[in-house]
N, C-alpha and C positions, 0 to 999 in steps of 0.2 A: 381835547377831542375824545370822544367816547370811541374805547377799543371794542371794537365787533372781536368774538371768538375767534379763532382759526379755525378753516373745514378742512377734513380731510378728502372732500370732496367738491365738486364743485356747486356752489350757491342754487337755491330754487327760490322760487318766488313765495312761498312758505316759511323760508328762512327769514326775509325781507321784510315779509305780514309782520312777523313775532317781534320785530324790532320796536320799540318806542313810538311812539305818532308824532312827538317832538323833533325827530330827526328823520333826516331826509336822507334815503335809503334806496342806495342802486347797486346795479349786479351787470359788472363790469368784466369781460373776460373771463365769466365763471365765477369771481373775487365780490363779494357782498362788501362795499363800502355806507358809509354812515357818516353822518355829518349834522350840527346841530344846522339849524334854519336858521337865516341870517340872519344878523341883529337888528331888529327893530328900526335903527335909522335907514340900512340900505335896505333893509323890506320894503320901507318907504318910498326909498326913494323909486326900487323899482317897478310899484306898485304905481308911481305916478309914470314913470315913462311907460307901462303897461297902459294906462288908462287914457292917456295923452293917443298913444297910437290906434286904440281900439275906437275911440271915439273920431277919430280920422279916418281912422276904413273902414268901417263894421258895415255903414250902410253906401257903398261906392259901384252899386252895378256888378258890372263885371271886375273891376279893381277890386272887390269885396275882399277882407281877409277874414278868419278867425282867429283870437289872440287870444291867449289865455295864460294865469299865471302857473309855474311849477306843475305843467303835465308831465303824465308817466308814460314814458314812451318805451313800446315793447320795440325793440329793431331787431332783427336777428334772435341771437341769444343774450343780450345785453338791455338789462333794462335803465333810462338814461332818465332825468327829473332835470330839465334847463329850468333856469329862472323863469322864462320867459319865452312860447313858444308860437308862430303861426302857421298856417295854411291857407292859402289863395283856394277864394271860396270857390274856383275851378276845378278842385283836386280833392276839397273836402267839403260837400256842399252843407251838409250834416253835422253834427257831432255824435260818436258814436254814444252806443246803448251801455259799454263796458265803461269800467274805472280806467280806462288808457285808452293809448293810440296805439295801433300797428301799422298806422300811414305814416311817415316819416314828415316833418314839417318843413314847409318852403323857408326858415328864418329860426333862429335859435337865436337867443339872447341870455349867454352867461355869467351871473354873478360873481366877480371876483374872489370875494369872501366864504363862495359857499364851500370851495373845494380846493387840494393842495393843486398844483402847477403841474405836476408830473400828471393827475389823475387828469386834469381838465385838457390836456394835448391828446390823450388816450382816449376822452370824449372829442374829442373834433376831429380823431383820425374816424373814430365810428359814423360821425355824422359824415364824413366825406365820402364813408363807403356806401350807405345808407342813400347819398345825392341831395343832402339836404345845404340847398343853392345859397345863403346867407347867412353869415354867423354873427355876430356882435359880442363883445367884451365888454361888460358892464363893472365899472370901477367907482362906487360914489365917494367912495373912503377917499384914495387918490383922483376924485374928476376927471376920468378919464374915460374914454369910448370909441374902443378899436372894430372898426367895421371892416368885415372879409367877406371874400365871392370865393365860391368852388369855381374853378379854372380847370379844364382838362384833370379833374379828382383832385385838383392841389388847392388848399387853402391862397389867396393873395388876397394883403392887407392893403385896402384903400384906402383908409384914415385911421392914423388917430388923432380924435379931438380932445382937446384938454381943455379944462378949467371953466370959465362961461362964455363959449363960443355958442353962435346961431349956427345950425350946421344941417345941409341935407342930405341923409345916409340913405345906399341902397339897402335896400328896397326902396325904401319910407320917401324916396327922394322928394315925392311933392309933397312932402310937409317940413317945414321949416321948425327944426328943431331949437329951442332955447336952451341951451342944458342946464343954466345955471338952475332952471325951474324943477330939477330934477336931483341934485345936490342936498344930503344932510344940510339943517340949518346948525351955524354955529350953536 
C-alpha cells in the first residue's frame, strides 16, 4: 500500500489533488489516507451490483434513486470516496455542478478490499454522524453482503448474506437480489 507523507498539519483538499489519480484518496479526521483502487475483479463485480441497482430505480417515480460509483463526498471536514453511493431522488433531485457531494447519501455501499478495518469503522462512525440511513458491506473476494440501518445514530446489522443467496436488502428490498451474479468468476 502506498505511504502518503506525514503532515504536520492537518490534511487539505490540495494535499489529496497531488496524489496519484490511481489511488483513492480521502481526508479523514484531518489524516489524508490513500489507497490503491480495487482490483479489477471486485471493481467488477461492484460495478455489476452498481448497475443491477441503478437500472432498478433510476427510472421509479417517486422511489427514484441516484447511484453512482466511488463519489466524493465532502461531510463535514472529512472527505469520504464509498464504493458505491445513493440518494432518494427526494433529497437530491439533481446532480450537482461540483466534482463532489456536500449532501450526505441515503445508502453507502463499502468495498471490503478498498480500505484497512480500522479506517472503514471510522468511516461509518462519519457516515452515522452525517445520518446517512443505509450502509452495506460489499465482500466479492469473501461473497459476502452485510447490510445495516442507522437506529437512533447506531449502526444495526440486518444481514449478512453469504455466498449465492437470492436476497432482498434494505433499501433495495423490491428487488430480489442474485448475488451469485455479482461474485468474481473463477
Amino acid at each position: 500500500m502506498p505511504r502518503v507523507p506525514p503532515f504536520d498539519r492537518s490534511a487539505t483538499y490540495e494535499d489529496l489533488a497531488r496524489l496519484p489519480e490511481h489511488l483513492v484518496a480521502e481526508i479523514i479526521d484531518g489524516s489524508l489516507h490513500a489507497n490503491p483502487a480495487p482490483e479489477p475483479r471486485v471493481a467488477s463485480s461492484a460495478m455489476a451490483l452498481g448497475g443491477t441497482l441503478r437500472r432498478a430505480f433510476e427510472q421509479r417515480g417517486p422511489e427514484s434513486w441516484q447511484l453512482l460509483p466511488g463519489p466524493e463526498l465532502h461531510l463535514g471536514g472529512d472527505i469520504l470516496v464509498p464504493g458505491l453511493a445513493g440518494w432518494r431522488l427526494a433529497r437530491l433531485h439533481e446532480l450537482p455542478a461540483t466534482a463532489y457531494f456536500s449532501v450526505p447519501p441515503d445508502w453507502v455501499c463499502e468495498i471490503r478490499s478498498s480500505c484497512a478495518a480500522s479506517l472503514r469503522a471510522r468511516k461509518m462512525e462519519i457516515y452515522a454522524r452525517e445520518g446517512v440511513s443505509h450502509a452495506w458491506l460489499f465482500d466479492p473476494t469473501a461473497r459476502t453482503l452485510e447490510v445495516s440501518r442507522l437506529e437512533d445514530g447506531r449502526w444495526t446489522v440486518l444481514a449478512t448474506h453469504i455466498g449465492d443467496q437470492l436476497v432482498r436488502a434494505d433499501p433495495f428490498e423490491a428487488l430480489e437480489l442474485q448475488l451469485a451474479a455479482f461474485w468474481p468468476r473463477e
